[in-house]
N, C-alpha and C positions, 0 to 999 in steps of 0.2 A: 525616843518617846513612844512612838508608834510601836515596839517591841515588847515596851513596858505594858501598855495596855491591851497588848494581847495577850500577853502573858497573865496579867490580873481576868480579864475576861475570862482566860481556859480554867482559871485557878477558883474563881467564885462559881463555876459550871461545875467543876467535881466535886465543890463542898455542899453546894446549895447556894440560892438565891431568892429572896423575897421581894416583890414588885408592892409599891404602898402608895397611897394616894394622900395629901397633907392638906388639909384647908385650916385656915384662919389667917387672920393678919399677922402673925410672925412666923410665915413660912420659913421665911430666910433666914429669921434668928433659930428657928431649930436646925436648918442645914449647916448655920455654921458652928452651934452648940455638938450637933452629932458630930461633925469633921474635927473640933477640938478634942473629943471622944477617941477619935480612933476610929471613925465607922467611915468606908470610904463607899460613895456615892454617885451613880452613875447612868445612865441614860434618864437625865432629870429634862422634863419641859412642863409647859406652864397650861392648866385646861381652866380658864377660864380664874374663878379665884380660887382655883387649889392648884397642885402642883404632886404631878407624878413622877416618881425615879426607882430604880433600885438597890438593895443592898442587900449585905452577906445575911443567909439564913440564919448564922446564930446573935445577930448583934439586933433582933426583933426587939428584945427586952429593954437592949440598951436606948433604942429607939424610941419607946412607949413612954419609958420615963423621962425624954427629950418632949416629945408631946405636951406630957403633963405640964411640965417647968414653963413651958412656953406659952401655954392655953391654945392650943394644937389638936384638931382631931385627928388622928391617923386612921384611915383603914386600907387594912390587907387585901389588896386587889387577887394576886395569884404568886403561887409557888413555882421555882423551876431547879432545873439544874440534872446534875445525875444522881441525889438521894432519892428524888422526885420520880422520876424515871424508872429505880428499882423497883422502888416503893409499890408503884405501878404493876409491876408484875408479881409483885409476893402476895396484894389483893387476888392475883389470876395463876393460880399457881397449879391447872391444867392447859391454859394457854402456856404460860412456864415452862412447863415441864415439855411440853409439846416442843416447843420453842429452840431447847436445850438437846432435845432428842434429837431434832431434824440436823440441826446444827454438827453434833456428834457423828449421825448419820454420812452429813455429807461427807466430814473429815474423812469420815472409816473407808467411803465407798473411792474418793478421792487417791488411796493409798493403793488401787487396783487399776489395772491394765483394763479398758471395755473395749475401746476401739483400734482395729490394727486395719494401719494403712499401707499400703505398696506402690510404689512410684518404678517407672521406667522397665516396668516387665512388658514384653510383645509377647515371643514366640513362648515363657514361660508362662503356665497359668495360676489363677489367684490361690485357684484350690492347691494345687503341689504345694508352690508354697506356703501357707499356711497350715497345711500338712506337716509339714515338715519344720516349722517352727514350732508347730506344738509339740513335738517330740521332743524338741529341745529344750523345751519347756517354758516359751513364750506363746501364750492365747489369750482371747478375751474369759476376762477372771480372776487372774493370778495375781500375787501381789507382787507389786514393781520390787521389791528387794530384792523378790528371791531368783532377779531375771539376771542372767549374767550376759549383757548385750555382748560381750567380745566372744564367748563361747560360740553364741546364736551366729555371729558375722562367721568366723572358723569355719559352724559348721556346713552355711550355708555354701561357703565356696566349696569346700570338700564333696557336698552331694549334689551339686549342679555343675556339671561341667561349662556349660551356658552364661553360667556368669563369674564376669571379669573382673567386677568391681562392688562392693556390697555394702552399706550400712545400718548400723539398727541403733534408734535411738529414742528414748521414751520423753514426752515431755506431758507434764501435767498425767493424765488418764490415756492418751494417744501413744502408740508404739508406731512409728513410722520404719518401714523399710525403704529405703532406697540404695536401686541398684543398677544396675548397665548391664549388658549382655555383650558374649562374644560378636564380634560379625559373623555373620551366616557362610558356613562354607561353602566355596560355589561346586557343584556336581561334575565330579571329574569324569570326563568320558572314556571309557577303554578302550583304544584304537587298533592294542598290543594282540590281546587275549584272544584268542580265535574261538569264534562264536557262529554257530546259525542263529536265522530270523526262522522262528516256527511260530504254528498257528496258536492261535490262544483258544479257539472256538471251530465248531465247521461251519463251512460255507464254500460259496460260490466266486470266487475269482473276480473281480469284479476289472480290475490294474494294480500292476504291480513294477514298483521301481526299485532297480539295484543298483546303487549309489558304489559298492564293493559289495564283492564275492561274485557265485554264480547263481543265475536265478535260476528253480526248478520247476517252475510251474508259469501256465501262463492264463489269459483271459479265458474263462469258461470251462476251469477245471473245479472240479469237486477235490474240496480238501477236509481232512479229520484232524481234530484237535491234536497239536503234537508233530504234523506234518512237516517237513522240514521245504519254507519256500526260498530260501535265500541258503546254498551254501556258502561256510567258510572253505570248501576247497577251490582249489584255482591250478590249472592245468599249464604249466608251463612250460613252452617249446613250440618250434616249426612242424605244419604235419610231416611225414617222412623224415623226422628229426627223432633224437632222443628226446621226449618228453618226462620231466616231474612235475608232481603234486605241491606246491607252497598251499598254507593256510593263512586267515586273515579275519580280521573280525569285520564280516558281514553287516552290511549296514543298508537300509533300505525301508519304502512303506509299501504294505498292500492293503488294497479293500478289495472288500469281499462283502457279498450277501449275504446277511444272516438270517435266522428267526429268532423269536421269543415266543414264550407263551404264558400268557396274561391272566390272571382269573380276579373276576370281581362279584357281588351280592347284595343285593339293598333288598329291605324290606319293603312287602307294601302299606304298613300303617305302623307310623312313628309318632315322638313326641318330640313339639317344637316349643321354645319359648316366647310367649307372644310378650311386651310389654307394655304396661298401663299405662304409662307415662310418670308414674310417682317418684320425684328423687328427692333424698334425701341427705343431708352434709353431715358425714359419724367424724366422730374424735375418741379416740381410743389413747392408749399410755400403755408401752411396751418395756417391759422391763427384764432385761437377758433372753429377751426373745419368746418371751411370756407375754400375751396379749391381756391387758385390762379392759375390760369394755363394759363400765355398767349401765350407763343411759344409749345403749345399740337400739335399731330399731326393730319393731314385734316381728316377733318367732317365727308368728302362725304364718306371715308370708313370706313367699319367696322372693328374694333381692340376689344380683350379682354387685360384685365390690368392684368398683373401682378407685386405685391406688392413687391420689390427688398430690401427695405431699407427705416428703417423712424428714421430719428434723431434731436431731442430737442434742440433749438438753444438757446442758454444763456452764459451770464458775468459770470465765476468760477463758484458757487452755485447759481447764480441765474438763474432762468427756464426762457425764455418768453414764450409766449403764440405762438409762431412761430416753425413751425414745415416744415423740409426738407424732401421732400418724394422725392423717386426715385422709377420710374417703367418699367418695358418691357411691351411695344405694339405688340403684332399678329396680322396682320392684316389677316381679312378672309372675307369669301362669303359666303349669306347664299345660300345655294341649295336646291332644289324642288328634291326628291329623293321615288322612289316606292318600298316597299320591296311587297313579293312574300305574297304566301298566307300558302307557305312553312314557310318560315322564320318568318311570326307573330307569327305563333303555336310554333315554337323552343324559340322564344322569349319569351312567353307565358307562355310555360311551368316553364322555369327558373326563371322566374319570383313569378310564384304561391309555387315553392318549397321552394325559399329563403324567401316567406311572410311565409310558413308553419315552417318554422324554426323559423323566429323569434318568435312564438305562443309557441312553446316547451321551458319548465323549463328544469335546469340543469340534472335533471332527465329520461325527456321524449324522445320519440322516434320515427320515422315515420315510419309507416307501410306498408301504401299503399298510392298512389293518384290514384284517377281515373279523368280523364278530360273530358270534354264534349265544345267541339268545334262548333260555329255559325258562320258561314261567312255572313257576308253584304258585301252591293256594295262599301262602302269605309273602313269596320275597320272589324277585328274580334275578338271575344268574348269570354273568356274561363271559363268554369264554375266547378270548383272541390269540390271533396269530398275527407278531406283528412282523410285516417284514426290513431290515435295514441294510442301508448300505455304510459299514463300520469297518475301521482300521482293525486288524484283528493281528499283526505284526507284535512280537516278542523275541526278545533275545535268549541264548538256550547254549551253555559252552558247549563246543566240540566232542564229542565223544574219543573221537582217535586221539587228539591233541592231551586229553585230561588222560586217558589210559599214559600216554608217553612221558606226562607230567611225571608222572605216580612213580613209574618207572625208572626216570632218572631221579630223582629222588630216594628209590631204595638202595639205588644202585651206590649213588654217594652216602645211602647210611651205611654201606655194607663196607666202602673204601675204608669208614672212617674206624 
């Protein structure tokens, strides 16, 4: 039963529907005059002495002349259903048409790739890949047909050695990659290959430790870049014995003193931004990465953006290419501002300390700055030397050892 009248319900929606209101004293004889009709009758209740229900859009006629026979007034409250509904828009038939287009629109945009995701990349980055799918000819734009995702998976294992595992899969507007990488190889040490430790830079001897080989230098020697402080050779024998030379790869640290030298510049009248206090909340619509912004705020002042919120607008799983940014506006001035000849050198300094740091390995350390200050008529100059105490230790093969390499090597090309 309950099946039956949903079924008549969906069925007098797509033909049409007429809502009517009945008064007189033979309400009841015309509802059951119309039901012996044929006209079937339905969300009927009682307002007072009339009585309202409805029935099929085309059986009106039938209805009126039920009226009549019965001494019945009918009047037509309202129309519904889906003829009612088109009807509606063939009156509006630039909302229509509108309507129809966006609609269209979406299909069309729906059938392209906008957003490409990647999963479980580390030591690989966004940019390579992506790079490198757009070769293959997966990006934001393309239409999903023409993507051959088994090609794309192929070719990304072929051009990354890096990864182990790959998949590319489009769902809705979204291209997701997901992938795995190799394990990281761990740094094989050569223990074999006979090497010196030489210097990387000159300086001053500061300690030096020789774990293997022989050491050539010791606290408070001047050394030049290239200097060999750690031999691979090794002297083997009793004094008053026969003695040979063994090699060995040299392994060991030295610090040493170094220098740098530093230069820095600041003007003495700049521009700073001061700010009003004015903010502002913008909404903009981003479409392939084309900004829309017609209500932004005025021109003539100066604002910095900041970025509050950006969210991907799409049907369930599907992306479009439209994208809602929200931002805060500051608005500010810019100012013509003089600092002192005090404050450039304070500036100055802090400056040349924090470049001296970043120069230092995890190991090194600062020793001294000396600065040497120039004033001009609009900027000053600062000029240092900084002093460190820095690991300055590098590996560097054998010379003797690589000649002998070479050697036997032509010698067995010459066997063969």
């Amino acid at each position: 039963m309950g099946g039956r009248i949903l079924f008549l319900a969906l069925w007098y929606y797509l033909c049409g529907y007429v809502k009517i209101r009945v008064k007189g004293f033979s309400a009841e004889r015309f509802m059951n005059m119309a039901a012996y009709r044929g006209v079937y009758l339905w969300e009927v209740a009682r307002e007072g002495a009339s009585m309202t229900m409805k029935a099929a859009g085309n059986s009106l006629e039938l209805l009126q002349a039920c009226a009549e026979k019965t001494g019945c007034a009918l009047e037509v409250l309202s129309y519904g259903g889906l003829p009612v509904f088109l009807g509606r828009f063939g009156r509006r038939q630039v909302w229509t048409a509108g309507l129809l287009c966006f609609a269209a629109g979406l299909y069309l945009l729906s059938s392209f790739v906008w957003v490409m995701r990647i999963e479980g990349n580390e030591r690989l980055s966004r940019e390579e890949l992506l790079s490198a799918c757009r070769e293959m000819g997966l990006y934001p734009g393309v239409r999903k047909r023409s993507v051959d995702t088994q090609a794309v998976t192929n070719g990304l294992l072929e051009d990354f050695a890096d990864i182990s595992w790959v998949s590319v899969g489009i769902h809705g507007t979204d291209a997701t990659i997901r992938l795995a990488e190799t394990i990281e190889g761990v740094e094989i040490i050569d223990k074999e290959t006979p090497c010196d430790i030489v210097a990387s830079t000159d300086g001053v001897i500061l300690q030096i430790t020789a774990e293997r080989g022989t050491p050539l230098v010791a606290a408070g020697d001047v050394v030049k870049k290239g200097d060999v402080l750690i031999s691979s050779a090794l002297t083997i024998g009793l004094e008053g014995e026969e003695q040979h030379t063994a090699y060995t790869a040299a392994e060991g640290t030295v610090t040493a003193r170094i220098w740098r030298r530093l230069t820095e510049e600041l003007p003495l009248q700049y521009e700073e931004a001061v700010y009003s206090g004015e903010e502002r909340k913008n909404h903009s619509l981003l479409f392939s990465g084309r900004e829309l912004d017609i209500l932004h705020p005025d021109s003539d002042v100066q604002w910095e953006r900041e970025l509050l919120s950006e969210k991907t607008l799409g049907l369930g799983d599907r992306k479009l290419p439209l994208t809602w940014r929200m931002e805060c506006w500051r608005a500010y001035e810019t100012v013509q501002k003089t600092r002192t000849v005090a404050e450039a050198k304070t500036l100055l300094e802090e400056k040349l300390r924090k470049n001296a740091e970043n120069l230092l390995s995890s190991y090194g350390i600062i020793e001294d700055i000396q600065i040497r200050y120039e004033v001009y008529a609009n900027s000053v100059r600062a000029d240092a030397e900084v002093t460190m105490a820095e690991r300055i230790e590098e590996k560097r093969q054998n010379i003797e050892t690589e000649n002998q390499n070479e050697e036997k090597e032509q010698e067995n090309a010459n066997e063969l």
